[in-house]
LUMFIVO-271289 format. One line per 5 residues: their letters; for each residue x, y, z of N, C-alpha, C. Coordinates in Angstrom, 3 decimals. Layout:
<atoms>
A> X Y Z X Y Z X Y Z ~ ...
</atoms>
This chain:
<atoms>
XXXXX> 34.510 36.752 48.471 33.305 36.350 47.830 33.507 34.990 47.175 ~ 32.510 33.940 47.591 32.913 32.474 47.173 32.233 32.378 46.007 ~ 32.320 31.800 45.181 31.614 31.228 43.982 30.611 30.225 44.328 ~ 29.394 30.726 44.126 28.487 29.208 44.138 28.423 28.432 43.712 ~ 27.840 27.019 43.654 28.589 26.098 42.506 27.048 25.666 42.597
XXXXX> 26.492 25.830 41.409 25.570 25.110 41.083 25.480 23.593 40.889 ~ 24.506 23.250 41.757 24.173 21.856 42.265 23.494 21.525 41.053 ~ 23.859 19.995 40.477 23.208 19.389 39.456 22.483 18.236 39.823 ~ 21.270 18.510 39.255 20.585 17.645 39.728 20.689 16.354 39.447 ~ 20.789 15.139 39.402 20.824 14.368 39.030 19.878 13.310 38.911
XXXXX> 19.395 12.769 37.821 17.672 12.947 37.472 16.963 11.407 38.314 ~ 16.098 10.911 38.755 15.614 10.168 38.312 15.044 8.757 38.023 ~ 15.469 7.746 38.729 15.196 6.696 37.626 14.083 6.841 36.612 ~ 12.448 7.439 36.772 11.995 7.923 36.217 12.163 9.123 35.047 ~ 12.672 9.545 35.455 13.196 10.698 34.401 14.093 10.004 33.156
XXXXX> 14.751 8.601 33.765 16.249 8.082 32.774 15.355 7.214 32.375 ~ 14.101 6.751 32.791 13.658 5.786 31.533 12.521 6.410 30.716 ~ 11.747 7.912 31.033 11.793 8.571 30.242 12.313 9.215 29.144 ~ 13.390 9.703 29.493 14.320 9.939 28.283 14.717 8.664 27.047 ~ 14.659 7.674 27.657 15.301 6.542 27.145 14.056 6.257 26.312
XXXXX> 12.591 5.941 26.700 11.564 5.816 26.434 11.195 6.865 24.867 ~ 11.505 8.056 25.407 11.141 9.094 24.306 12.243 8.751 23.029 ~ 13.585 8.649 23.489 14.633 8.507 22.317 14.428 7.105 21.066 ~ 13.577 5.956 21.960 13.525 4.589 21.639 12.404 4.979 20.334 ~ 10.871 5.751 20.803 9.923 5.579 20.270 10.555 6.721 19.326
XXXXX> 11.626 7.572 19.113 11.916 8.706 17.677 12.427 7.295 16.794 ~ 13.671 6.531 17.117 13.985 5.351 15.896 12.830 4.939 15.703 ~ 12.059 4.429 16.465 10.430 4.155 15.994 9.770 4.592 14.895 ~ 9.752 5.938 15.384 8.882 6.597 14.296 10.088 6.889 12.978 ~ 11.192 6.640 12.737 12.186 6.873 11.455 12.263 5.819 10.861
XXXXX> 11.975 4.426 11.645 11.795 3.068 10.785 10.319 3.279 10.685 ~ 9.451 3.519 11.334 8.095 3.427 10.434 8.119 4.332 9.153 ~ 8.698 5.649 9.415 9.001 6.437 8.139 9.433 5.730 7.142 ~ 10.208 5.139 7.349 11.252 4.214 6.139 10.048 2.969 5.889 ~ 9.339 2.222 6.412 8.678 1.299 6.139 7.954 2.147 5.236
XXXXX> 6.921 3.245 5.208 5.606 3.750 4.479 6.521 4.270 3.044 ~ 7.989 4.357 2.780 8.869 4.940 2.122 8.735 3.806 1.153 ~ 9.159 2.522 1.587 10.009 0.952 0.932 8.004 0.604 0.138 ~ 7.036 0.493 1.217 6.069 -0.746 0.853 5.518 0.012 -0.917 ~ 5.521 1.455 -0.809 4.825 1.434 -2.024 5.785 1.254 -3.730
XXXXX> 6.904 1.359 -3.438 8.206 0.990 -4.009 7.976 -0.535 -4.502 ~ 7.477 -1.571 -3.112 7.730 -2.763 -3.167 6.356 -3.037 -4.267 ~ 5.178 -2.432 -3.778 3.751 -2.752 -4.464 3.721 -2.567 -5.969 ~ 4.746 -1.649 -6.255 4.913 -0.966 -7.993 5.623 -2.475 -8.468 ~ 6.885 -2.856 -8.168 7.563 -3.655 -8.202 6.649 -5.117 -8.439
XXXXX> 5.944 -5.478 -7.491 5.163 -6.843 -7.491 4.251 -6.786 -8.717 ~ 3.309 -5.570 -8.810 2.446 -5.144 -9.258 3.002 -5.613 -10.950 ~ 3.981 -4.986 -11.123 4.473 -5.380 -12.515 5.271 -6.302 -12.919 ~ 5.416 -7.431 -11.816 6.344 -8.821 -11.858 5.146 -9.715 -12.013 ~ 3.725 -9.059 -11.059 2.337 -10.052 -11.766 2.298 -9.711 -12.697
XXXXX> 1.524 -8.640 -13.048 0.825 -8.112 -14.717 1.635 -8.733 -15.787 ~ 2.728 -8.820 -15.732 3.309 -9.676 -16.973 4.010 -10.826 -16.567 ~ 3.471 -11.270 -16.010 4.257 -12.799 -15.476 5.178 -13.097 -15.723 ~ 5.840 -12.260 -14.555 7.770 -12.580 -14.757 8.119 -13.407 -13.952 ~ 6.892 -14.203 -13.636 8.020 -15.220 -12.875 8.069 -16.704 -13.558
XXXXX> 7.425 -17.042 -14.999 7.433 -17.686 -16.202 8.514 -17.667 -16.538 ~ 9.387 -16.453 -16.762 10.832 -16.309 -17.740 11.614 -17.184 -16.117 ~ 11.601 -16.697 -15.076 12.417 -17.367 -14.244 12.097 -18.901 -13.853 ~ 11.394 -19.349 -14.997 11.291 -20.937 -14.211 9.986 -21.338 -13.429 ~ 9.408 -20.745 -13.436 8.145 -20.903 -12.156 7.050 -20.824 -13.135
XXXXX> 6.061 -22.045 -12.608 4.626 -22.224 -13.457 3.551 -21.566 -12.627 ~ 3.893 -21.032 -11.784 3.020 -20.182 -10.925 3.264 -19.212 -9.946 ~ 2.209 -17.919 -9.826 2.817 -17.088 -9.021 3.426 -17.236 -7.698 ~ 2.113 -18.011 -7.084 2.752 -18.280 -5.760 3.561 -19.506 -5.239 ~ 4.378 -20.101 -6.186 5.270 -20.774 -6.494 6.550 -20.138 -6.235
XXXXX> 6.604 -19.029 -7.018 7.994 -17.774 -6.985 7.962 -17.655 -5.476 ~ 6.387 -16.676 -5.111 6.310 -16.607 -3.888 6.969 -17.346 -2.682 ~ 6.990 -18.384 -2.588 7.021 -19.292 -1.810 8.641 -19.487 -1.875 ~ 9.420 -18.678 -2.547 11.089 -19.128 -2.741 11.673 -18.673 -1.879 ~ 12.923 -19.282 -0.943 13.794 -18.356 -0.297 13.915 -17.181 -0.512
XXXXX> 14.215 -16.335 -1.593 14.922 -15.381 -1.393 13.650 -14.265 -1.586 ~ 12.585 -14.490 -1.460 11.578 -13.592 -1.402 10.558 -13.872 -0.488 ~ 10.139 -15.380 0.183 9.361 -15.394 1.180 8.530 -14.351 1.551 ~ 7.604 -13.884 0.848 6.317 -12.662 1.157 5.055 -13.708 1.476 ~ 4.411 -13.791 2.370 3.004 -14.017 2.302 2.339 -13.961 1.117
XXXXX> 1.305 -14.980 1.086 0.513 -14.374 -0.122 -0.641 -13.005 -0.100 ~ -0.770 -13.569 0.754 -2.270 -12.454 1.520 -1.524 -10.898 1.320 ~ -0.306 -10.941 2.065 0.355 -9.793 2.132 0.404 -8.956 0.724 ~ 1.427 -10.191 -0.266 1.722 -9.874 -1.776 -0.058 -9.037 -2.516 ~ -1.152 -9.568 -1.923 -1.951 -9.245 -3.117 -2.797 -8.407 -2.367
XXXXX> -2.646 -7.639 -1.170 -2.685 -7.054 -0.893 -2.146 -5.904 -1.326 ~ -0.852 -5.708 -1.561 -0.181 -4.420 -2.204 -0.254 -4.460 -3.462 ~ -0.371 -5.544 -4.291 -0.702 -5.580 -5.709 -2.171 -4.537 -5.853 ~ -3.378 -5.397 -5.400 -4.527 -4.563 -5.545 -4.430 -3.074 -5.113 ~ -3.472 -2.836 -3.895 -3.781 -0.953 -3.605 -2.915 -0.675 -4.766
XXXXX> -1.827 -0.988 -5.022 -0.972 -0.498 -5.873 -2.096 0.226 -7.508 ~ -2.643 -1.228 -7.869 -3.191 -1.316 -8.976 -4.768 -0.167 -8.909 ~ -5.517 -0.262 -7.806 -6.683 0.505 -7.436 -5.961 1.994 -7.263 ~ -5.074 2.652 -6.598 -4.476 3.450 -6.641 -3.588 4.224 -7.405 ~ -3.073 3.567 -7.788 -2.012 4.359 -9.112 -2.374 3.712 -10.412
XXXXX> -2.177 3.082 -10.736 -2.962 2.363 -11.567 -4.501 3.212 -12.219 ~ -5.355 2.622 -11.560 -6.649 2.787 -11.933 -6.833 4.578 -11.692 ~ -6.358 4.996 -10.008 -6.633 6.081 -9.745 -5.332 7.262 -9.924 ~ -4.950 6.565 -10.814 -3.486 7.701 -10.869 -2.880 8.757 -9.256 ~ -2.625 8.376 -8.391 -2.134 8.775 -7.039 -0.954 8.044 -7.191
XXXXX> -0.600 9.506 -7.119 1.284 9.410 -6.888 1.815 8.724 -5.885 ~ 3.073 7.763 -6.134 3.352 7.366 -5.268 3.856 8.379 -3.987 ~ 4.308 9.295 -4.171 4.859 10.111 -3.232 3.454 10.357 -1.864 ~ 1.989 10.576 -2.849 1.385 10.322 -1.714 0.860 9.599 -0.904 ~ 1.090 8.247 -1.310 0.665 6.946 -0.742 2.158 6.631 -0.168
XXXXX> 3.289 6.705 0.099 4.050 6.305 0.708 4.366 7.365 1.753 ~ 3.463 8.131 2.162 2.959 9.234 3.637 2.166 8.365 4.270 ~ 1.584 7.470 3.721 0.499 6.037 4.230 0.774 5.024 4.595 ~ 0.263 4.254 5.799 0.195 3.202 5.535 -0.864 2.232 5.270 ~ 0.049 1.067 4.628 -0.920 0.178 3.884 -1.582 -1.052 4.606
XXXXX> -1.820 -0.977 5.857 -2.809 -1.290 6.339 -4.122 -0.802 6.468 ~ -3.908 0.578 6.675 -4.972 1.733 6.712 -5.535 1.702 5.532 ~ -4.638 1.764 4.557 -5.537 1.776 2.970 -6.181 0.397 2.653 ~ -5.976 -0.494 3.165 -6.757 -1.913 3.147 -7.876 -1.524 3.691 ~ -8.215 -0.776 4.697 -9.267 -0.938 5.081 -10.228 0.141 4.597
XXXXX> -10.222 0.846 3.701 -10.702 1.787 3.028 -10.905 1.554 1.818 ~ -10.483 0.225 1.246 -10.024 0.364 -0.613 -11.896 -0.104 -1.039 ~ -12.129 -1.185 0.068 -13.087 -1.761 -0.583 -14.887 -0.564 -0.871 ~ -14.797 0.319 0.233 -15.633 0.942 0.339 -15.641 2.360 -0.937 ~ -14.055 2.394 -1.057 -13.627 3.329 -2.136 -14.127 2.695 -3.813
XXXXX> -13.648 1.437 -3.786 -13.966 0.766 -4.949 -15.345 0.290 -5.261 ~ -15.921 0.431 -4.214 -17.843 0.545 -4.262 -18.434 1.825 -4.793 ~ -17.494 2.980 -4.487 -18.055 4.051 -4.783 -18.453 5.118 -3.375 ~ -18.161 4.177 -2.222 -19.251 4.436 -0.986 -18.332 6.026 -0.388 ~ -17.243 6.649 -0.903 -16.513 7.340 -0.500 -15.619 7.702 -1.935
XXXXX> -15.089 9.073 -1.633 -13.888 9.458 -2.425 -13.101 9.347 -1.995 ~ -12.089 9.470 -3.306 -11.003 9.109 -3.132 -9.941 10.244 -2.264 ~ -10.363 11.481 -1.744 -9.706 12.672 -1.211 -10.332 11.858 -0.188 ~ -11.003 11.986 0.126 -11.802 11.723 2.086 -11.224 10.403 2.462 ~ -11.055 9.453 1.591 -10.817 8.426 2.131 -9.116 8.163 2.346
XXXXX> -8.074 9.159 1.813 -7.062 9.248 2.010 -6.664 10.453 3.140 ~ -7.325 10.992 3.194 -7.415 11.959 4.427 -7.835 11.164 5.873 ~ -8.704 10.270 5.529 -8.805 9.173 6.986 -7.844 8.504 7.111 ~ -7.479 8.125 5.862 -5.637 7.248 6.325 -4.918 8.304 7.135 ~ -4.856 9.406 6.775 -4.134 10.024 7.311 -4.453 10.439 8.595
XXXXX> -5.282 10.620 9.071 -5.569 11.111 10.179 -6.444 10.316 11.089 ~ -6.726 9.256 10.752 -7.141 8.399 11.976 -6.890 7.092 12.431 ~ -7.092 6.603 13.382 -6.288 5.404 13.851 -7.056 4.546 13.055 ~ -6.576 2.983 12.788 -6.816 1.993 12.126 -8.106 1.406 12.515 ~ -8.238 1.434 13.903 -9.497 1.384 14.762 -10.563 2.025 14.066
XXXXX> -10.426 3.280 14.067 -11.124 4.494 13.997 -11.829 4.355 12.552 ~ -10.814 3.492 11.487 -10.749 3.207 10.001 -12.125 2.394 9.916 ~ -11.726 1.166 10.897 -12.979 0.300 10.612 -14.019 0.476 10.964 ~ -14.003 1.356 11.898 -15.542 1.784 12.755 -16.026 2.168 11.217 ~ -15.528 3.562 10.831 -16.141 4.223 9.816 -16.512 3.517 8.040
XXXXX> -15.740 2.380 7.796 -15.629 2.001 6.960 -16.002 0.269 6.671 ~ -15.773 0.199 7.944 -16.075 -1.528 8.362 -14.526 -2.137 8.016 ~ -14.880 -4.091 8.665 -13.927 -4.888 8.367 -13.257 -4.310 7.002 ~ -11.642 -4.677 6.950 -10.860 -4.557 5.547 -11.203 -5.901 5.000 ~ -11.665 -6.070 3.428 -11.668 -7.293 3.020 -10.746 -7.711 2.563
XXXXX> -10.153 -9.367 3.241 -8.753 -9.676 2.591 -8.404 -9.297 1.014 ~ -7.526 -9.123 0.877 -6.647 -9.163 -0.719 -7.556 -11.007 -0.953 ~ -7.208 -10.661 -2.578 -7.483 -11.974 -3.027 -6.579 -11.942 -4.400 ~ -6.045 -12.983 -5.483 -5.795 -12.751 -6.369 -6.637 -11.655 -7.008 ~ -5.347 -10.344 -8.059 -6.177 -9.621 -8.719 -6.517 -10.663 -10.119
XXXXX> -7.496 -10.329 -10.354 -7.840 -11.099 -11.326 -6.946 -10.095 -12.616 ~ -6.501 -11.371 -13.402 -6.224 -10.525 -14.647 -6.074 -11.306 -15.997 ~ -6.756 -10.783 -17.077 -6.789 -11.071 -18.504 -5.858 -10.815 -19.638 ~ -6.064 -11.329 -20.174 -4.813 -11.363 -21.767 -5.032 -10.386 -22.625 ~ -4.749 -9.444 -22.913 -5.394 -8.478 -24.162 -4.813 -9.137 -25.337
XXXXX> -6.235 -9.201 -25.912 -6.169 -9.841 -27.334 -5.367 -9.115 -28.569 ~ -5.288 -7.912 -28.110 -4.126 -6.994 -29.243 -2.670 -7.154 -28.843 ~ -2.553 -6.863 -27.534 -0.911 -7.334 -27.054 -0.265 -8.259 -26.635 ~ -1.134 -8.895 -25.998 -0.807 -10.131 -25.207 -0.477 -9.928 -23.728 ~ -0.790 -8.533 -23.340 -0.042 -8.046 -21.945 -1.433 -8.708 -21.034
XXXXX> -1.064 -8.759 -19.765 -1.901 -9.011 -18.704 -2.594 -7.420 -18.155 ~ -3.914 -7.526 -18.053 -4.449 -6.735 -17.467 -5.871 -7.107 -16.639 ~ -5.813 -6.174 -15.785 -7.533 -6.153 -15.076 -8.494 -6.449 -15.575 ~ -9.431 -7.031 -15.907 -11.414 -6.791 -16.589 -11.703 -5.022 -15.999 ~ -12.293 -5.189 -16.755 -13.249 -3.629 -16.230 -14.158 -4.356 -15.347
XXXXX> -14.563 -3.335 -14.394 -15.629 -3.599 -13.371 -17.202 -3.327 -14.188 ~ -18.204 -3.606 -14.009 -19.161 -3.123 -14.706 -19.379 -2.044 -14.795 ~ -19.204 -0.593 -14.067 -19.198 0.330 -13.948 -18.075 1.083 -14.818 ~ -17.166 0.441 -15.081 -16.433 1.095 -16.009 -16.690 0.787 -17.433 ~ -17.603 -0.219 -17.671 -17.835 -1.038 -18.787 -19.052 0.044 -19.147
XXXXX> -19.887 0.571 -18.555 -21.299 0.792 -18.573 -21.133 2.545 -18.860 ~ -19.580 3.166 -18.587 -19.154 4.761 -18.313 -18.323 4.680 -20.161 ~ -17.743 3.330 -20.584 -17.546 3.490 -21.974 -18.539 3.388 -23.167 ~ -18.014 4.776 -23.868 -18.803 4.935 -25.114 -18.599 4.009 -26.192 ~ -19.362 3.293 -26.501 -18.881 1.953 -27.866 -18.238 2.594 -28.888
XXXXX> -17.714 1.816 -28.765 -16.071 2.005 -29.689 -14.712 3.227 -29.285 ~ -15.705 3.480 -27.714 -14.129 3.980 -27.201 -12.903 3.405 -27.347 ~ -12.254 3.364 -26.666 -11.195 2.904 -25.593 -10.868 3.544 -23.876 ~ -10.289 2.024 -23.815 -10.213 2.711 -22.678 -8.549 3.547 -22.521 ~ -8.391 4.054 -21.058 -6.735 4.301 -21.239 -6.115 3.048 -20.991
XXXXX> -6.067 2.055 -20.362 -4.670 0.680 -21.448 -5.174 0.131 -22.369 ~ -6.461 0.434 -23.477 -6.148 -0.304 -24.348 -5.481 0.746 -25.443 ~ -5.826 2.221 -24.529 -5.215 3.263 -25.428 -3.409 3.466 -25.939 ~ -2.844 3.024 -24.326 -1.936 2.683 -24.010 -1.069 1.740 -24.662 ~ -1.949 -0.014 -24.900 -1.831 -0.751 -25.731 -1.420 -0.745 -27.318
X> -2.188 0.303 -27.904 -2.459 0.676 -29.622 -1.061 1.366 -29.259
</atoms>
C-alpha cells in the first residue's frame, strides 16, 4: 500500500498578488488607525499652543510665523483646521477625545459647519463620520468650509485667550451668568 502524496497546489500569479494586495491594504488600515490615534492628540496640543500664545515666549511675533519653522512645517489651512474641530468639539462640545480619534478629521470638516449652525446634532453628525464615505458627507451636508483663523479674545479678568460667544450663546445667557470659561476663569 503506497502513500499518496498530496499534490500542492501552487497558487497563481493572481492568487500571489492577491495575497500580497490583501496583506499591503491591513498595514494600511494600522497606519490609518495610528493616523485617527496621533491627529486628535496633535489638535489638543495646537489648540493650546494658540489659545495662549506660546509661540510669543519662543520668539515669534506671530502664529503663522512659528508655523512656517523647520521643525514643525504644518500648513496653515491644515493647523486651523484641527484647532477649530478640536475647540468646536471638546472644547465647546465636551467629546472625548477617545471618540473623535475613531474619526477622521477630514470627515469632521465637513460636518462641523452644518453642526455649528445648528442644522444637525451632534450624535447624527458623528455617526455619519462614522459610517459614511466623505463623498457621501458632502452630498448630505454640502462643501466643508475651509478652517480660517479661530478668532480669539483677551479676557479682561485673566488675560487668557479665548473664543467670543456666537450670538446664540450670548442670547441662551442669563445676565449676570457666567459662562463655563469665565466660570473656569474666577
Amino acid at each position: 500500500m503506497g502513500k499518496e502524496v498530496a499534490k500542492r497546489k501552487t497558487p497563481t500569479p493572481e492568487e500571489r498578488a492577491a495575497k500580497k494586495a490583501f496583506a499591503v491594504e491591513e498595514k494600511i488600515k494600522k497606519g490609518v488607525g495610528a493616523i485617527r490615534q496621533v491627529w486628535i492628540a496633535l489638535a489638543g496640543y495646537l489648540h493650546e499652543f494658540y489659545s495662549e500664545r506660546m509661540w510669543e515666549h519662543l520668539g515669534h511675533d506671530k502664529f503663522e510665523e512659528w508655523l512656517g519653522t523647520p521643525e514643525i512645517g504644518l500648513g496653515r489651512s491644515q493647523v486651523y483646521a484641527l484647532i477649530e474641530a478640536y475647540e468646536e468639539l471638546v472644547v465647546k462640545r465636551e467629546v472625548e477625545e477617545a471618540v473623535l480619534a475613531e474619526l477622521e478629521a477630514t470627515k469632521l470638516a465637513v460636518v462641523l459647519p452644518a453642526l455649528r449652525r445648528g442644522e444637525v446634532e451632534l450624535e447624527e453628525a458623528l455617526a455619519d463620520c462614522e459610517s459614511l464615505s466623505r463623498s457621501a458627507l458632502r452630498e448630505k451636508y454640502g462643501k466643508a468650509v475651509p478652517a480660517e483663523r479661530v478668532p480669539l479674545i483677551q479676557c479682561e479678568d485673566c488675560g487668557c485667550m479665548k473664543r467670543p460667544k456666537t450670538e446664540a450663546e450670548a442670547a441662551e445667557q442669563i445676565p449676570g451668568q457666567m459662562s463655563v470659561e469665565e466660570a473656569n476663569a474666577a
